[in-house]
Structure formats: structure tokens, C-alpha cells
ZAMARGU-4260 file (C-alpha; in steps of 0.2 Angstrom, whole numbers, plus 5000, padded with zeros to 4 digits):
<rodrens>
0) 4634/4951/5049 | 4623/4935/5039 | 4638/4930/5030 | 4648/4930/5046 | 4635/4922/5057
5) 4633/4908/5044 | 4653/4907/5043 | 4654/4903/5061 | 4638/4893/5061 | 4647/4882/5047
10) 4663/4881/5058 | 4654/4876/5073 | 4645/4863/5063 | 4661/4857/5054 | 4669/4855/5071
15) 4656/4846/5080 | 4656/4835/5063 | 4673/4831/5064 | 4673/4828/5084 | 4658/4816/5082
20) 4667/4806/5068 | 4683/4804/5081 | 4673/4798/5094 | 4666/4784/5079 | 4681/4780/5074
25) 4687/4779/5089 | 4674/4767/5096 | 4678/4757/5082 | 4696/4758/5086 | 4692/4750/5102
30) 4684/4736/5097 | 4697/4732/5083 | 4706/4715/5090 | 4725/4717/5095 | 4738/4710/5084
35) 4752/4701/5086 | 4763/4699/5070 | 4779/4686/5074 | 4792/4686/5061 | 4808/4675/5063
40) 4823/4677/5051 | 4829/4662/5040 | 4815/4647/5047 | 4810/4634/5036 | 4793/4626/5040
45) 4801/4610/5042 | 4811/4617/5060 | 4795/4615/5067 | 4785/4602/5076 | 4771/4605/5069
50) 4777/4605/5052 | 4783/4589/5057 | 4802/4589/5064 | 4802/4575/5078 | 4818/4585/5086
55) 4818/4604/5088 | 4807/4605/5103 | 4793/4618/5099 | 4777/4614/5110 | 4776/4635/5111
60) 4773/4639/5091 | 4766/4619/5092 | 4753/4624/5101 | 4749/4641/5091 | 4746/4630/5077
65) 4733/4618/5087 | 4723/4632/5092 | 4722/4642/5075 | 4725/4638/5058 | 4742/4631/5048
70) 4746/4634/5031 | 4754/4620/5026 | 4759/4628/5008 | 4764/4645/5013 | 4777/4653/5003
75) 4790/4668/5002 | 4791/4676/4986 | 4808/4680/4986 | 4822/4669/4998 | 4831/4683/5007
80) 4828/4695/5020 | 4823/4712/5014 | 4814/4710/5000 | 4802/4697/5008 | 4800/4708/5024
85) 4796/4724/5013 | 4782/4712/5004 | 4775/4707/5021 | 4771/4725/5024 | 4768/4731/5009
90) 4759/4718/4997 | 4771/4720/4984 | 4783/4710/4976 | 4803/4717/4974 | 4798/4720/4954
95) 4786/4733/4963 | 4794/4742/4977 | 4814/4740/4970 | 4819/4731/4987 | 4827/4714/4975
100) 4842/4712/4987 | 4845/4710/5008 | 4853/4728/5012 | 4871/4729/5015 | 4879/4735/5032
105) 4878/4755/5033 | 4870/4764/5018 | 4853/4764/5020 | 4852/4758/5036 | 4860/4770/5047
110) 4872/4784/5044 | 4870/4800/5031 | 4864/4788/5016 | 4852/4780/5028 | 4833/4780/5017
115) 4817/4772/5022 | 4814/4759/5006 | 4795/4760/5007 | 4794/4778/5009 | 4783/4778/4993
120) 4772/4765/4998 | 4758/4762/5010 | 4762/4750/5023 | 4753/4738/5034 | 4757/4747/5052
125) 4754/4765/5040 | 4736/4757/5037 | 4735/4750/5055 | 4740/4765/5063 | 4731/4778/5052
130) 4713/4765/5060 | 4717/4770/5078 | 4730/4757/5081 | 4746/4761/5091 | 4759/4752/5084
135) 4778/4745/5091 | 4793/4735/5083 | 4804/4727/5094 | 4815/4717/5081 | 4825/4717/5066
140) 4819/4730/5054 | 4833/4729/5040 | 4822/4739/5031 | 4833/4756/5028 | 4835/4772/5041
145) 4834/4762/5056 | 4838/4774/5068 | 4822/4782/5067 | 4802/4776/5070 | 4793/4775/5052
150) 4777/4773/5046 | 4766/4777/5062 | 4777/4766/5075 | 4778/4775/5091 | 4790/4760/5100
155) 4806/4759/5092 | 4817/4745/5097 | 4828/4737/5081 | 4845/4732/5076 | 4856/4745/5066
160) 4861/4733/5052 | 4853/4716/5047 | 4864/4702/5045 | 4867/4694/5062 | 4887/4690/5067
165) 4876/4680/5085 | 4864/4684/5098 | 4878/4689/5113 | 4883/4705/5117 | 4876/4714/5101
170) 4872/4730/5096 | 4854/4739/5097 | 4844/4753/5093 | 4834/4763/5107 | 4827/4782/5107
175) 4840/4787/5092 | 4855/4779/5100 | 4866/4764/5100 | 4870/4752/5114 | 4877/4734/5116
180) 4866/4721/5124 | 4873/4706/5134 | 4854/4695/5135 | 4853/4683/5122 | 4844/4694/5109
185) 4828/4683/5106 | 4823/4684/5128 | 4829/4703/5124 | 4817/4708/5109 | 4803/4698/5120
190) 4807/4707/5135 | 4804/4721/5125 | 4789/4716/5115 | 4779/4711/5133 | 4785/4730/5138
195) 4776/4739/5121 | 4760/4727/5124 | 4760/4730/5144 | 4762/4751/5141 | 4744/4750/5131
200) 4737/4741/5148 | 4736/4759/5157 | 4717/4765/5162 | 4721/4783/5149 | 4725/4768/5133
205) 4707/4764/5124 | 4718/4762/5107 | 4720/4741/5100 | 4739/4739/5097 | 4750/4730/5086
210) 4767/4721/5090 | 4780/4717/5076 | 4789/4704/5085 | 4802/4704/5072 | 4815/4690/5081
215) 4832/4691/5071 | 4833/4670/5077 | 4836/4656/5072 | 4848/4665/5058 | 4857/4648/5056
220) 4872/4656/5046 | 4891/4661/5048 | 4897/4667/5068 | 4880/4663/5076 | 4882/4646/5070
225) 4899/4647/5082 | 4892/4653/5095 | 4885/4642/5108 | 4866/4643/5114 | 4863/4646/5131
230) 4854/4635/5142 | 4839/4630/5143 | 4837/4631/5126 | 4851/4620/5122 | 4849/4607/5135
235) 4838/4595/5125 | 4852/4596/5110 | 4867/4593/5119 | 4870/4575/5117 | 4855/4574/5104
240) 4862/4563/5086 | 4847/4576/5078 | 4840/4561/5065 | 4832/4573/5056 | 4843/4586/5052
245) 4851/4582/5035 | 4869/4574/5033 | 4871/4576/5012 | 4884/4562/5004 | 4890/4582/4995
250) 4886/4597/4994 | 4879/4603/4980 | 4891/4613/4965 | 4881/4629/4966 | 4885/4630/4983
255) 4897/4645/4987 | 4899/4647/5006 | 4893/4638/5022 | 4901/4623/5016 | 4907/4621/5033
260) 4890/4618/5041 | 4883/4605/5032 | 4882/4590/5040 | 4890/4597/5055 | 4881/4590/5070
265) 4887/4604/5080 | 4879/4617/5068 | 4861/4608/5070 | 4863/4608/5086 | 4865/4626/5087
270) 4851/4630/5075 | 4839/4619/5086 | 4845/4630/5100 | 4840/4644/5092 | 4823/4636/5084
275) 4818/4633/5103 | 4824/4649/5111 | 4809/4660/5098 | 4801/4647/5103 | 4801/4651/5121
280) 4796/4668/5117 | 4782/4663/5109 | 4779/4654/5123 | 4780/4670/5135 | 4770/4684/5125
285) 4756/4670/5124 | 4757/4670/5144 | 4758/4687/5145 | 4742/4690/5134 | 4732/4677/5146
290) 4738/4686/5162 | 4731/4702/5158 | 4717/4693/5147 | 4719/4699/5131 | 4719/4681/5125
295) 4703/4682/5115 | 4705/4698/5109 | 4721/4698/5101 | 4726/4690/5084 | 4744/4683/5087
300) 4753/4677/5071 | 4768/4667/5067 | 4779/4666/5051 | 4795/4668/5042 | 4803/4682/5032
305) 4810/4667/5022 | 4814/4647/5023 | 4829/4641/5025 | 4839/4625/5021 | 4854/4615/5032
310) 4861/4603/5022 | 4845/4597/5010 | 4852/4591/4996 | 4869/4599/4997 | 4862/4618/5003
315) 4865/4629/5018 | 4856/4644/5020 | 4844/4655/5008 | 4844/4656/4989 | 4862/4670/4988
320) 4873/4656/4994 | 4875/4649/4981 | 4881/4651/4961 | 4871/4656/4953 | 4855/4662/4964
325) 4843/4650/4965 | 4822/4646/4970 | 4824/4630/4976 | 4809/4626/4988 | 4819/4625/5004
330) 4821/4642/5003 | 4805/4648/5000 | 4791/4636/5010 | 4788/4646/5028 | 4779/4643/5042
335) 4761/4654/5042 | 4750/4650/5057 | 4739/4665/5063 | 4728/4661/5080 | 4713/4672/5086
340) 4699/4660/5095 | 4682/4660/5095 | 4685/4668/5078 | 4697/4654/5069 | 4695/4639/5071
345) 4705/4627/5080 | 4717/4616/5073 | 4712/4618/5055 | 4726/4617/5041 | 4725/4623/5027
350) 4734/4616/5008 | 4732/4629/4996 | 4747/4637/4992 | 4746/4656/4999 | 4762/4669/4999
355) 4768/4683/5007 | 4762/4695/4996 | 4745/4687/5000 | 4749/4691/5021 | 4743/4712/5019
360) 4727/4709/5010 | 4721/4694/5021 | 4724/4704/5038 | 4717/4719/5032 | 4703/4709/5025
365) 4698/4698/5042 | 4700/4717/5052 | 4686/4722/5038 | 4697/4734/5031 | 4702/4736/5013
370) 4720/4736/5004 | 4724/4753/4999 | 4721/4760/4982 | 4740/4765/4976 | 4750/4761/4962
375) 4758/4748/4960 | 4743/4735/4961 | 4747/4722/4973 | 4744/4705/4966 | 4740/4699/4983
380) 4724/4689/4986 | 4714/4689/5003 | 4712/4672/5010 | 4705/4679/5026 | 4689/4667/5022
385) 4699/4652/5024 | 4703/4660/5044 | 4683/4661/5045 | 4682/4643/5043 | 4677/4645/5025
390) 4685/4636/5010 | 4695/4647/4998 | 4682/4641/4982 | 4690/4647/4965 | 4709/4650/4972
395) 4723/4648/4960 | 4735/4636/4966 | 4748/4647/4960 | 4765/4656/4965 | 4776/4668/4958
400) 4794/4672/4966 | 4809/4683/4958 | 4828/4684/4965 | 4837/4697/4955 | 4841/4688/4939
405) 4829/4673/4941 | 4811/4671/4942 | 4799/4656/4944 | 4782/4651/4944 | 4773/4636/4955
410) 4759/4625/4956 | 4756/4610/4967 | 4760/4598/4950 | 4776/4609/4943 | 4787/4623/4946
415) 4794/4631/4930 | 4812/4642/4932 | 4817/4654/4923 | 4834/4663/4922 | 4844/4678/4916
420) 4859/4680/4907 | 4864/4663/4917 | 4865/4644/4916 | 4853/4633/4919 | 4842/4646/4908
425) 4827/4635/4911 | 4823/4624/4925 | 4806/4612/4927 | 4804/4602/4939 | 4790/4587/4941
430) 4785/4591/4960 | 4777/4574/4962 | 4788/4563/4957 | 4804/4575/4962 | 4799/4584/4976
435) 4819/4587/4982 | 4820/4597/4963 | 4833/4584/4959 | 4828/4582/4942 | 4828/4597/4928
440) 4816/4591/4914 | 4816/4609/4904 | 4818/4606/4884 | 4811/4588/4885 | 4800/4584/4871
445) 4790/4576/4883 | 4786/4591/4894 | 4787/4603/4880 | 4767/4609/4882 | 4772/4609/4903
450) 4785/4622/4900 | 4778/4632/4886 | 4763/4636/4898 | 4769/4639/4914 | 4783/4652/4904
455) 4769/4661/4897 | 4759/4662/4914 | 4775/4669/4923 | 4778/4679/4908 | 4759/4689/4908
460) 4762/4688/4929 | 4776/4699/4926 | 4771/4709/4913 | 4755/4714/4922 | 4763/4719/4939
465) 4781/4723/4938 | 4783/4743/4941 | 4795/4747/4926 | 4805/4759/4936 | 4810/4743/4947
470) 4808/4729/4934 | 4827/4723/4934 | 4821/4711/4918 | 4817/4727/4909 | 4829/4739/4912
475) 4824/4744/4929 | 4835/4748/4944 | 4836/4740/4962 | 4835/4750/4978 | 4849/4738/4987
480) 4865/4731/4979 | 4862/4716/4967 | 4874/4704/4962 | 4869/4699/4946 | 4868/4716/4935
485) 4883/4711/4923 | 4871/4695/4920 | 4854/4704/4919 | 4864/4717/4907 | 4869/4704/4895
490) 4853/4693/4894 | 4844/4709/4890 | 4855/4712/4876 | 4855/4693/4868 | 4835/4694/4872
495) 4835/4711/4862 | 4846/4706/4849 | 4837/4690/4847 | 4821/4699/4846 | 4827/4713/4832
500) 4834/4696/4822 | 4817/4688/4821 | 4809/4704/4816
</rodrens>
């Protein structure tokens, strides 16, 4: 009868235990800031006004930017659109969770191969949502198994495939099933975005929610370049000469495709279309959050999945148009601008190169929270003081970036390339003096000590994080198609051969 009574007495105790450290957490919950995470697809820093483009009209994102902080360095560690979204949530790098390449149509995506990439991993809205958050996409997920919600998402509004083919009369994803959408898909994922915030206004709703706002805009490539912007949006382009989009004397020998849009006037008019149309959506969820004033209380971030260029230096697009791949700046430098008043301070900007693999740990870290304790180690750093209004004392100015068969390291001085199997083997380019990376000064005698150093940083980088089971350099695999295995294949054979001979 004692042992029974104490077995109940321990129950009872357990239960009220465990109800008491709901009630905590969810009192904690509660006063956890809404979050607002904005991610376009293919959007250099430089589309922007306040990055400094005098023509795309953004006074929206502008204004986002004079109200929070600006990261004038902010980089994508990898210059297409998976890999660099699956970083985002995850903190990793493609050398870590295997996602080296954009998925293909089909396959992962949606059908009976369809597989959720980060499955393995722990994500940011697993984190947030696991801390009482509720959580909703209303976007491009391009992510794998797109039919169905992952990682805690309770709103599930995506595309079934990635690539975009334009913005009219396309195909979406809602509740498991497929349907075609004649709105202009940048009005239609914010209608849908102010619908998931608007649901968690309800009296019965005490939980802090987060948005991924994941606009598949501006794009700027293939059929949505043909297609026409609707007004408004286009209106302040259509008899605009665009001075600062770039008219090349050439286009550049590595360049495979797009070759038709560069220096097309018509094509930068279109992608300015597209610039101000996110734009505008920026504009209404920021209106939306006022009205029903959750203005102060919400955290709204803006940022790219990648850059993109349109016609600098003889490019069009991201780092796979061309051969062979490359890491050029244009196709990695973002826009990062993250707005929550009273807590960061207006219109600060600030120059220290950050990454994307830095974005998890910094918005865990300003929520208070830490990053999760899994292998692989992220090699993400947490610049959430710098959103304090603190400076970001003992940061290295340093970034790493990978694409398939090439991998590079930066510094606000140099940037030192490195590549597989493939000509040019080495790349180093003098950023000062040749910002545009017009100028290759690998196996100089005078840049000898240069080269040697930054080849062994980005050699140690590697070695210390890559996950060998995805570590393409080593013999790992890829989770999406690549394009360069014959070429990795054969410069791990010359590397090996070349090793065995000196031994």
C-alpha cells in the first residue's frame, strides 16, 4: 500500500512538475519577439537603394534599412539557390549537410523520390518552434518534399519545384495539393504571408510566431525575364534608360547562357519591376504589423538566398552560368538588414563581413537562445552584439564559400580561389586595387606569401568542418545533382597521384 501511495504521490508530483514548467515556458514564449525572416531569390545588394542603386525604386526595404541596421558586407556562402537556403536554416555549410547543388524539377521535390534534405539536421524554425513559436512559410521552399509541412511549420504555402519559368498563372502548393495562380506570385505569397500573421491575432493565440516570407522574386533569369511586370510596379521603368544597370562592351568567355540578357534594356527593366514589386510587399507586411501593433514587438528581417549579377563584367545570373563555375563577388554579396526598434538601433550599418552561415547563431543569440549542439559543428559566428549596438571586437574579417568543384576564401584586402580538376586552378585577386576581379595574380612571385597563406587558411577551414560523408573534395557524395563530378573525380586522382609521388 506505501509503495503504491508513494508511486501515485511521485506521479502527482511529476505532473504538476511538468504542468508548472509549461506554464514557464509558456510565459516565456509569450514574451519572445515575433519574427519576420524575408528572403528574396537571386537579389544582389546593389538592386537596392539603400545599397546605393539611384533607379530601382525601393523606399519600402529603404526604409527597413533606416530604421534597423545594414550590413554592408554580408555574404552567401555558396551562389545558388538551395544550398544557401539549407545554410540559412541550418548553420551549415553544403560541405556539411550534402545540399552542393539547386535541386532539379521533380525528385526530391515532390513525387515518390520526394526527401526532405535536412531531415538530419536541426533547423532554425525546428529550434523556433520547439520554444513555443508557431511557425508558417508562405514562399519558395526548394528544399526537398515540398508537398508536405517540415520541421514544426503549421502554415504551408510553397512552390512544388524551385526554378521560376515567371510570376503569372503558376503553380502552388496548398493543404497537399496543387493549383495554378493567376496573381502575380510576389502580391500572392504576401497575401498569404498577412493571412499566417493575422490567424495568430485571435484572443485563444498567446504563442510569438515566425513568418518565412520566402519571395521567389526578382529571379531575373530565362522566361520571367520575358514576361512583362504588371503595373504599378513597372510604371516607373517604362521609358526609364536605367543608367545604372550595366551595358558590358562583351560578355565574358565563361559565360554559357543568358547571353541574350546582357545589356538588354528591356531585361533591366523587367528585373527593376520585379526588384520593386518584393518591394511593395515589404512595404504591406510592415503596414500590416503597425495596424494591428506588433510593430515593436516583431523582428522583421530582409536578405537574399544569393546575389546576383546582370551584365557586371560580362555575367548574367548566379555562379552555374557559366564554364566553369565560379565565386565571383557579384554572386555572392546580399542584402542583410534586420529591423526590431527600441532594441536595434536605427540606421546603423555595419562593415564587417558576416555570412549566411553566421544568420542561425546571430538570431538564436539576440532571442537568448543557443545554437544547438549536433554534429556537424556550425562554423557560424553570432554577431547578434553588433544588433545591440555593440561593436563586434575580435571578429575575423573572413569568409569561406564552396560551389561544387570550387572553393574560396575572403578578406576585405584579398580573395584567394581555388579549384578542382579545372582551369584556372588558382585565382587571387587584389580587392583594392581590382574590386570588378578583373585581374588574376595567382603564381606571381610578388604575391607568392599572399597566396600561400590564404591556401592554407582555406585549407585548415575545410578540414576542420567539412562532414566527410558530404565533403565532394574528399570523396564525399552530394545530396542534389552536381555538374562537376567528372572534374572533382580527376583532380582527386592528380592530387592523390601527386601526393603518393612525393612520398
Amino acid at each position: 500500500m506505501r509503495m503504491r501511495f508513494m508511486r501515485y504521490f511521485s506521479e502527482v508530483l511529476m505532473a504538476i512538475v511538468l504542468l508548472l514548467s509549461g506554464f514557464v515556458d509558456a510565459l516565456d514564449a509569450s514574451e519572445q519577439p515575433n519574427i519576420v525572416f524575408i528572403l528574396t531569390d537571386n537579389q544582389g545588394a546593389w538592386h537596392l537603394g539603400c545599397y546605393g542603386n539611384p533607379d530601382f525604386q525601393t523606399p519600402n526595404i529603404d526604409r527597413l534599412a533606416a530604421e534597423g541596421i545594414r550590413f554592408a558586407n554580408a555574404f552567401a556562402n555558396n551562389p545558388v539557390c538551395s544550398p544557401t537556403r539549407a545554410t540559412y536554416l541550418t548553420g551549415l555549410t553544403p560541405s556539411q549537410h550534402g545540399v552542393h547543388r539547386y535541386l532539379s524539377a521533380g525528385r526530391l521535390q515532390i513525387g515518390p523520390q520526394a526527401r526532405y534534405t535536412l531531415q538530419d539536421f536541426t533547423t532554425l524554425p525546428e529550434v523556433l518552434h520547439r520554444e513555443g513559436y508557431v511557425c508558417g512559410l508562405s514562399g519558395k521552399w526548394h528544399l526537398g518534399d515540398n508537398l508536405y509541412p517540415q520541421d514544426g511549420f503549421s502554415f504551408w504555402v510553397t512552390k512544388p519545384h524551385g526554378h521560376s519559368n515567371g510570376f503569372l498563372n503558376q503553380e502552388v502548393l496548398e493543404h497537399q495539393k496543387s493549383k495554378t495562380i493567376s496573381k502575380h506570385l510576389s502580391e500572392y505569397w504576401t497575401d498569404r504571408g498577412i493571412e499566417f500573421m493575422e490567424q495568430n491575432l485571435r484572443a485563444d493565440v498567446e504563442k510569438p510566431f515566425f513568418l518565412y516570407l520566402a519571395y521567389n522574386g526578382p529571379y531575373s533569369l530565362s522566361g520571367s525575364m520575358r514576361e512583362k511586370v504588371p503595373s504599378p510596379w513597372s510604371d516607373p521603368y517604362r521609358d526609364s534608360e536605367l543608367p545604372s544597370f550595366p551595358r558590358p562592351h562583351k560578355v565574358h568567355p565563361w559565360q554559357k547562357n543568358q547571353q541574350n540578357l546582357i545589356g538588354n534594356l528591356e531585361a533591366g527593366r523587367n528585373l527593376a519591376g520585379q526588384v520593386t514589386a518584393v518591394d511593395a510587399g515589404v512595404g504591406r507586411i510592415m503596414a500590416t504589423l503597425k495596424q494591428h501593433g506588433l510593430d515593436e514587438n516583431t523582428i522583421v528581417i530582409y536578405a537574399a538566398d544569393q546575389g546576383a549579377v546582370a551584365g557586371q563584367n560580362g555575367f548574367w545570373g548566379m555562379g552555374d552560368h557559366s564554364n566553369p563555375l565560379h565565386l565571383r563577388d557579384g554572386t555572392l554579396h546580399i542584402p542583410l538588414i534586420i529591423r526590431w526598434p527600441g532594441q536595434i538601433p536605427a540606421g546603423r550599418i555595419e562593415e564587417h563581413i558576416v555570412t549566411n552561415y553566421d544568420f542561425m547563431p546571430s538570431v538564436l543569440g539576440l532571442l537568448g537562445l543557443s545554437m544547438p549542439q549536433q554534429p556537424p559543428k556550425s562554423p557560424g559566428r553570432d554577431f547578434s552584439p553588433t544588433l545591440r549596438g555593440q561593436s563586434l571586437e575580435e571578429w575575423n574579417d573572413e569568409a569561406f564559400f564552396e560551389f561544387e568543384n570550387v572553393r574560396a576564401i575572403r578578406n576585405p584586402e584579398w580573395k584567394y580561389v581555388e579549384r578542382l580538376g579545372e582551369a584556372p586552378e588558382f585565382e587571387l585577386y587584389d580587392l583594392a586595387a581590382d574590386p570588378n576581379e578583373l585581374r588574376n595574380l595567382a603564381n606571381r612571385e610578388a604575391t607568392t606569401v599572399v597566396q600561400k597563406d590564404l591556401q592554407r587558411k582555406l585549407h585548415q577551414w575545410f578540414a576542420e568542418y567539412a562532414n566527410p560523408e558530404w565533403d565532394l573534395w574528399n570523396g564525399g557524395t552530394s545530396q542534389s545533382r552536381i555538374s562537376t563530378s567528372d572534374q572533382i573525380a580527376e583532380g582527386i586522382r592528380k592530387r592523390n597521384a601527386a601526393k603518393a609521388s612525393s612520398d
